[in-house]
C-alpha positions as CSV (number, residue, x, y, z in Angstrom):
1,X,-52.3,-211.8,95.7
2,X,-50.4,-209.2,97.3
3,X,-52.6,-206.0,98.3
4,X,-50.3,-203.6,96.9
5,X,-49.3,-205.1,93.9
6,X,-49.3,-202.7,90.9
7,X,-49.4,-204.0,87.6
8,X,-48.9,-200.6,86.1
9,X,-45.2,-200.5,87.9
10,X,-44.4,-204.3,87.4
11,X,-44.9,-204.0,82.8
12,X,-43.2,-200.4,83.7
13,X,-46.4,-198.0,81.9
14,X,-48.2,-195.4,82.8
15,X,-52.6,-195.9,83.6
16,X,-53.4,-194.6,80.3
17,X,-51.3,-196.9,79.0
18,X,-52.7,-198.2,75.2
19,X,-52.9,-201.8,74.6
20,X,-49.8,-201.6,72.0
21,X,-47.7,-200.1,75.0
22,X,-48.5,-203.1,76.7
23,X,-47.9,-205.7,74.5
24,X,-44.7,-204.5,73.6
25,X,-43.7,-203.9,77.4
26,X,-44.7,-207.5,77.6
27,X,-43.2,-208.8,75.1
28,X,-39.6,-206.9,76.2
29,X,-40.0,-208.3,79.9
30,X,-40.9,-211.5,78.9
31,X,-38.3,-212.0,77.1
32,X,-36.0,-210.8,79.6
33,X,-37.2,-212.9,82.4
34,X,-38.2,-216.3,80.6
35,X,-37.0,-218.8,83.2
36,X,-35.9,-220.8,79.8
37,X,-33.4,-217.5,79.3
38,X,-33.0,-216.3,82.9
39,X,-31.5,-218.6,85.4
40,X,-31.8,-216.4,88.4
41,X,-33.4,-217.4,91.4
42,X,-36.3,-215.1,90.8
43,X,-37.0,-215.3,87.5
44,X,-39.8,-217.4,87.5
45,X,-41.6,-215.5,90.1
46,X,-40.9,-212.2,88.0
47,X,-42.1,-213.7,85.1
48,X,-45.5,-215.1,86.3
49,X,-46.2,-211.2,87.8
50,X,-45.2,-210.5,84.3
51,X,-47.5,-212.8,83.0
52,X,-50.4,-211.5,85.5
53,X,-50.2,-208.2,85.2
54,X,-50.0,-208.2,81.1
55,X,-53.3,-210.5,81.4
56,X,-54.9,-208.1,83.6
57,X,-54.2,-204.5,82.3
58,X,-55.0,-206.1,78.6
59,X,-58.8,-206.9,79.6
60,X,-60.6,-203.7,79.3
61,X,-63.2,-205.1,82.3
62,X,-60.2,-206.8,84.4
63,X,-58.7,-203.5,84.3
64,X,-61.4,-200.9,85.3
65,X,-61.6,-203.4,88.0
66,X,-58.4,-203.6,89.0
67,X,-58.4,-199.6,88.7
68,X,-61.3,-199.1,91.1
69,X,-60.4,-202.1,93.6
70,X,-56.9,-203.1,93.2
71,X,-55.4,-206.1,93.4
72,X,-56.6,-207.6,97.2
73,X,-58.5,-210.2,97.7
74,X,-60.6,-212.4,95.7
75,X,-61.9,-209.2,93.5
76,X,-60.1,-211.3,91.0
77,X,-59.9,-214.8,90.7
78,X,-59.7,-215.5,87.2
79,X,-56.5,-212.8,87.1
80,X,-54.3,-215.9,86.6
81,X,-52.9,-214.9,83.1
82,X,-51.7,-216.8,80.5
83,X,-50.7,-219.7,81.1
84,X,-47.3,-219.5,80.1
85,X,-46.6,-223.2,80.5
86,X,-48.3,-224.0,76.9
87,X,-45.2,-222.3,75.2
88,X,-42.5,-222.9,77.0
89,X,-43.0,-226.4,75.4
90,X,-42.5,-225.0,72.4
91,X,-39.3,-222.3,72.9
92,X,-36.9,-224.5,70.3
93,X,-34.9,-221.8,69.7
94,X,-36.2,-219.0,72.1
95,X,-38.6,-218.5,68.4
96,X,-42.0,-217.1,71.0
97,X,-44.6,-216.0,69.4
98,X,-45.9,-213.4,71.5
99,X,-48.0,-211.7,68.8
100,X,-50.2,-215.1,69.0
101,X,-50.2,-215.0,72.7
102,X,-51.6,-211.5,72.9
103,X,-53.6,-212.4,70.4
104,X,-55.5,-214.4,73.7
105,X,-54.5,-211.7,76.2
106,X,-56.8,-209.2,74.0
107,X,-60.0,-211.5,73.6
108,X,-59.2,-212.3,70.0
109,X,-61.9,-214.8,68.1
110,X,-59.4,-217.3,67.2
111,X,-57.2,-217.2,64.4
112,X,-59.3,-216.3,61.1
113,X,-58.2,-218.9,58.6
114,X,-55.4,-217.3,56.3
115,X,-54.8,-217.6,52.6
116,X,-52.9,-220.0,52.5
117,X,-50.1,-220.5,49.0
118,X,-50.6,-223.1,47.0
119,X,-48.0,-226.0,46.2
120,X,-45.2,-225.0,43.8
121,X,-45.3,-227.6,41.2
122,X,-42.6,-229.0,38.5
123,X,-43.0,-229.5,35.1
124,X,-40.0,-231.2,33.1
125,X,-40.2,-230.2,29.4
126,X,-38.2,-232.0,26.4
127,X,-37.4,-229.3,23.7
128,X,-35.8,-230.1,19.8
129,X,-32.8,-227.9,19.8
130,X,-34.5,-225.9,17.1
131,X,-37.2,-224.6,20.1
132,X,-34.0,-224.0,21.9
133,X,-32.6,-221.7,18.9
134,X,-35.5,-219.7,18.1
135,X,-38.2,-220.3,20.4
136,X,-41.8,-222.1,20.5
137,X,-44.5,-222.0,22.0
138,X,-46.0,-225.2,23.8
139,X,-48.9,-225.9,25.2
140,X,-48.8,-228.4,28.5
141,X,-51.5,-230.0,30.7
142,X,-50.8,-229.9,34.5
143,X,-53.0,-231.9,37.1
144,X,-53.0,-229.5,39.9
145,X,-55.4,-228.9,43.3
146,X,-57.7,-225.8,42.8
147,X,-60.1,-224.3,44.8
148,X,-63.3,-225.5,45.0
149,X,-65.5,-223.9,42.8
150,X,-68.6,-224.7,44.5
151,X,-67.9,-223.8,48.1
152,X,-65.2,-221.2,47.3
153,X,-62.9,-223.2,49.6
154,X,-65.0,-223.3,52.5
155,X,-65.5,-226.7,52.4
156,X,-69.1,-226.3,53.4
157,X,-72.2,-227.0,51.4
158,X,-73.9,-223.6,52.1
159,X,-73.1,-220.3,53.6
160,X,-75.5,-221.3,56.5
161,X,-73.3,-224.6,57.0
162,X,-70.3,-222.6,58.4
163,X,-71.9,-221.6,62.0
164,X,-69.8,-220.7,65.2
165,X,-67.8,-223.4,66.6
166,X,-69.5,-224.4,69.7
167,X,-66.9,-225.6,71.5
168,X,-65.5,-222.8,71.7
169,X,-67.8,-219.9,71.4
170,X,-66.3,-219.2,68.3
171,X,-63.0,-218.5,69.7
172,X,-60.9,-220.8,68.3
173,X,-59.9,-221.2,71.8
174,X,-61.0,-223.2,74.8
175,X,-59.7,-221.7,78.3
176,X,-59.5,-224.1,81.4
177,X,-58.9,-222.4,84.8
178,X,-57.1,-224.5,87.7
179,X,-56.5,-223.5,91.1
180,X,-52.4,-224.2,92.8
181,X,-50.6,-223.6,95.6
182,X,-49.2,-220.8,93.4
183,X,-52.6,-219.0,92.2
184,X,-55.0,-219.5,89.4
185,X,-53.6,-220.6,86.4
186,X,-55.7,-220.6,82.6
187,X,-54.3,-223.1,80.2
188,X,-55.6,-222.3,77.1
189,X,-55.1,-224.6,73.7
190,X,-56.7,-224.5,70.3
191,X,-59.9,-226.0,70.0
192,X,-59.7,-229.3,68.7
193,X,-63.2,-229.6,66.9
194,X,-62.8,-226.1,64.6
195,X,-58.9,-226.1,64.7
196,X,-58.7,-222.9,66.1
197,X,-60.7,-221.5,63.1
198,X,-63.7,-220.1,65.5
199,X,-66.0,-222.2,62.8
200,X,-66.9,-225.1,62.1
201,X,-68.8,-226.5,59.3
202,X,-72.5,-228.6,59.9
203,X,-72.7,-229.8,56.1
204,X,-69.8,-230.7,53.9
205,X,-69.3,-229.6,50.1
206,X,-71.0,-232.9,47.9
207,X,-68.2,-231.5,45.6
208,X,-65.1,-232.0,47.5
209,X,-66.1,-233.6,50.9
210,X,-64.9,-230.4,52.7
211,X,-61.6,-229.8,51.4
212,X,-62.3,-226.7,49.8
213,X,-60.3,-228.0,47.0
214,X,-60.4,-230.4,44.1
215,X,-58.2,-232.3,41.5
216,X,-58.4,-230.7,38.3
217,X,-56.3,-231.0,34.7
218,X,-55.5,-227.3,33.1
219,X,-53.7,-226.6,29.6
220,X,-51.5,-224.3,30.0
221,X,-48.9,-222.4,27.0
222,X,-45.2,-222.3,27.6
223,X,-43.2,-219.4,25.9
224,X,-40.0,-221.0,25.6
225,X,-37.4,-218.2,24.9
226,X,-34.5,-218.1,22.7
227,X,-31.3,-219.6,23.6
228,X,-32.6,-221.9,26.1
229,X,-30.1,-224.6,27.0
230,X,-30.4,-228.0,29.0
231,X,-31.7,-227.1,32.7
232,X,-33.2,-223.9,31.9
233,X,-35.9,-223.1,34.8
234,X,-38.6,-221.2,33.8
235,X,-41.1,-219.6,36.2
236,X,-44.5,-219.4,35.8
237,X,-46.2,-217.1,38.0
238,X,-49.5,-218.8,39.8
239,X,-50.1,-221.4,37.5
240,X,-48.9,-223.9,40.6
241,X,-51.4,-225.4,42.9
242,X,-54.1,-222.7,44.2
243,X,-56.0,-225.3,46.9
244,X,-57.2,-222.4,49.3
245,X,-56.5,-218.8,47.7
246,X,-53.3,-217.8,47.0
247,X,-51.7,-220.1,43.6
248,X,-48.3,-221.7,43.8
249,X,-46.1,-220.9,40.8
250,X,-45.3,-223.7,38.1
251,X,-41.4,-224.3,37.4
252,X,-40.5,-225.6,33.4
253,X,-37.4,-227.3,33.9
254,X,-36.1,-227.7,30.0
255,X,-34.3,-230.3,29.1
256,X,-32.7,-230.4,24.9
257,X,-33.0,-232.8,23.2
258,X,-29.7,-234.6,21.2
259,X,-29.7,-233.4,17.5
260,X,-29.1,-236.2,14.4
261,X,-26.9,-233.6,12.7
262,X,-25.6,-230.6,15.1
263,X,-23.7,-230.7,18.1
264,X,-24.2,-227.7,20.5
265,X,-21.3,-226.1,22.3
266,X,-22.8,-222.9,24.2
267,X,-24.5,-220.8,21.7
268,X,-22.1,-222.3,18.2
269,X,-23.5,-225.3,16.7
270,X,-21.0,-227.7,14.8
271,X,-21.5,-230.4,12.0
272,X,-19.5,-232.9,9.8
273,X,-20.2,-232.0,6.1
274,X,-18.8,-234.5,3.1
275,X,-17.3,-232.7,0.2
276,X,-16.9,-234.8,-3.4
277,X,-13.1,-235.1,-3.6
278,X,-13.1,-233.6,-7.3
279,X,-14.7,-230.2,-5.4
280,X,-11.8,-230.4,-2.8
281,X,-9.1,-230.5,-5.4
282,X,-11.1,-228.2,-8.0
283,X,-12.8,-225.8,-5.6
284,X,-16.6,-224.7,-6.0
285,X,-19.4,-225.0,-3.8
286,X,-21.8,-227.1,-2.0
287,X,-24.7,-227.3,0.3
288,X,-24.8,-227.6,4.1
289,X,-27.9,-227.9,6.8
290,X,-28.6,-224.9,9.0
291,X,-31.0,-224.4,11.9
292,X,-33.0,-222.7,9.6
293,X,-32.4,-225.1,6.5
294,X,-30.1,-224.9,3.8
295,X,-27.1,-222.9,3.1
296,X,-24.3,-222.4,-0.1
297,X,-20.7,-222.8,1.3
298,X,-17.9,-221.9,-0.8
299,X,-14.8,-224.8,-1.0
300,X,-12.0,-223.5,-2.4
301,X,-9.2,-225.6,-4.3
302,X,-7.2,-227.5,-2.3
303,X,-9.2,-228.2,0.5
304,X,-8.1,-230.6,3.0
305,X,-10.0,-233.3,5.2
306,X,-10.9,-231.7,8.4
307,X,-10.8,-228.1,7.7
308,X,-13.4,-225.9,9.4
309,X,-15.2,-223.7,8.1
310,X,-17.1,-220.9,10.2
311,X,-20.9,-219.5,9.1
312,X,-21.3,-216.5,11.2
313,X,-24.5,-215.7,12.5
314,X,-25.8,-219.1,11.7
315,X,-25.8,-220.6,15.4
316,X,-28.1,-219.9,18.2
317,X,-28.8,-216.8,20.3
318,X,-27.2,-216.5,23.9
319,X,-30.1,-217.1,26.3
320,X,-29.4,-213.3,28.1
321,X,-27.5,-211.3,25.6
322,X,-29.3,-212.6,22.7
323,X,-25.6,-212.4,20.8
324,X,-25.7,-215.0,18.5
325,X,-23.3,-218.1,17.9
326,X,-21.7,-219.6,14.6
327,X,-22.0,-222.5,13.0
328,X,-18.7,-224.4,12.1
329,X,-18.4,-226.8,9.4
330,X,-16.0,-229.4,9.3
331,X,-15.7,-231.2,5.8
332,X,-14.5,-234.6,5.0
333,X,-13.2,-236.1,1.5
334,X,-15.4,-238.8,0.1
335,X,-13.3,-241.1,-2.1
336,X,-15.7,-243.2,-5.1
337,X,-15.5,-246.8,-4.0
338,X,-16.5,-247.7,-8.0
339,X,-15.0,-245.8,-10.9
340,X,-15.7,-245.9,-14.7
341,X,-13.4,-246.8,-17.3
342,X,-13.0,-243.0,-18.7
343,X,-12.7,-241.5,-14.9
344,X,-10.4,-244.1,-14.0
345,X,-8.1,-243.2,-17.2
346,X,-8.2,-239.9,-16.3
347,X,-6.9,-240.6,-12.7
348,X,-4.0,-242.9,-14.0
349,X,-2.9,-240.0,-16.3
350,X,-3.2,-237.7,-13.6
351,X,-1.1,-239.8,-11.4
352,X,1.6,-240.2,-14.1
353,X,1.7,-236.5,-14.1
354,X,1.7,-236.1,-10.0
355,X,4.5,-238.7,-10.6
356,X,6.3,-237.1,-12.9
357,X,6.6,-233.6,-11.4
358,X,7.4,-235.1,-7.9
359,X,10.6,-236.6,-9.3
360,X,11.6,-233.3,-10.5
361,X,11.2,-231.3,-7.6
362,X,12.7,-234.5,-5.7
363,X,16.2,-234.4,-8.4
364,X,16.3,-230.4,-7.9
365,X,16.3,-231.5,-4.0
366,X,18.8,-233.8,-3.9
367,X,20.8,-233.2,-7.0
């Protein structure tokens, strides 16, 4: 190495420079002078001083060394840096993560294993469209990963199971120095035996062979709110898979089930409704299904096949305003297929009479 080489003026700080400052001067020139981003002829060169001089001033010991000695000589032989090469492998789309990378500039113990979130999981629900009108409640049973109650996730039989990886040193970390014609160079990976968790388990869990998690079946009650309609995703919060800490959510996709009577068209429900042909002509009333059972509707004289007839109120509630629909009835005249002798009397008569008062409005017609 160069005898006057100053690390202080390559990262551009000052000697009392804090750690921060120099992880995000790092991170700025590095950036700047990745050979994978910079094609200059000297990029590569000013990037590895980069790399040297972040590894250096970062290590409270390689530093007060440097500070009292300087660069010359072979006062520092394992100043290689970081080897850089590891993840420039990895630059996909220039994504580096240099907050990992000074997380092995600053002596960190590996990376402590994170809380992980669960699996979202999906439940499809069938509903009668009378849970869709005015809501239910239904209980459900959802086979789902939880976290092992015996271990607490660890995986490991005991607390004195989960001991320091020796591999390395509990680091998460191994380190391997090699000498080239341009330097030292460290290449340091993840340690394959603890994963990079710094620990690593003697005994495993009798309960869930070290998985830290286990296969269980839990009930759980779905609210399903008025006015749901076919497809409605409802979200329930942590009730998904909670294998190590942090739970999933569970998603109710609800599917409606065809009714024998109504047909649903948004929030208005419609049904076909025979009327006694006698009422039709005559007028009165008769009874119709509802959602909610039965209901009195009022026919009046003269009625016609196929005339609607609207119950307000009597449909179901829209799922966000909570307006509600109608129900519409459409009637059809049923004709007797068998008559008595009396009724049929009656209807000859009353022919003879429809008869008779058609041919006078027919000769006031046409003279």
């Amino acid at each position: 190495m160069a005898k006057d080489k100053d690390y202080y003026k390559i990262l551009g700080v000052s000697k009392n420079v804090s750690k921060e400052e120099i992880k995000a001067a790092y991170k700025k020139l590095a950036k700047q002078y990745h050979p994978d981003l910079n094609k200059s002829a000297d990029a590569a060169e000013k990037f590895k001083e980069i790399n040297e001089a972040a590894a250096v001033l970062s290590d409270d010991s390689k530093k007060a060394q440097y500070d009292k000695f300087g660069a010359a000589g072979e006062q520092f032989s394992g100043f290689g840096g970081f080897d850089y090469s590891d993840f420039m492998s990895d630059i996909g789309g220039f994504g580096f993560d240099f907050d990992n990378i000074f997380d092995t500039f600053f002596g960190g113990q590996g990376r402590a294993r994170r809380r992980q979130r669960g699996a979202d999981l999906r439940y499809d629900m069938e509903i009668e469209l009378e849970d869709a009108a005015f809501g239910a409640s239904k209980t459900i049973s959802i086979p789902r990963l939880e976290e092992c109650g015996k271990c607490n996730g660890s995986g490991a039989e005991s607390k004195s199971d989960i001991i320091g990886c020796p591999d390395c040193d509990g680091k998460g970390v191994q380190t391997r120095t090699q000498r080239t014609p341009f330097g030292l160079f460290s290449t340091t990976t993840t340690c394959r035996k603890c994963k990079g968790q710094g620990k690593y388990v003697k005994n495993l869990c009798s309960e869930c062979d070290g998985k830290g998690a286990v296969r269980k079946t839990r009930k759980i009650e779905i609210k399903i709110p008025e006015g749901s309609v076919d497809g409605t995703n409802l979200r329930i919060q942590g009730e998904g898979e909670a294998a190590h800490g942090v739970p999933g959510d569970l998603y109710i996709v609800v599917h409606v089930r065809s009714h024998s009577i109504f047909e649903r068209q948004g929030s208005n429900i419609y049904v076909k409704v025979p009327v006694p042909f006698t009422t039709a002509a005559l007028g009165g009333e008769i009874e119709v299904p509802t959602l909610s059972g039965k209901a009195s509707l009022k026919i009046p004289a003269g009625t016609q096949s196929s005339t609607v007839f609207r119950m307000k109120g009597l449909g179901i509630p829209d799922l966000h305003s909570h307006h509600k629909g109608d129900e519409h009835i459409e009637v059809y005249i049923v004709v007797p297929e068998k008559l008595t002798a009396k009724q049929k009397k009656l209807l000859e008569d009353f022919e003879k009479e429809e008869k008779s008062s058609k041919r006078g409005m027919f000769k006031g017609m046409f003279g």
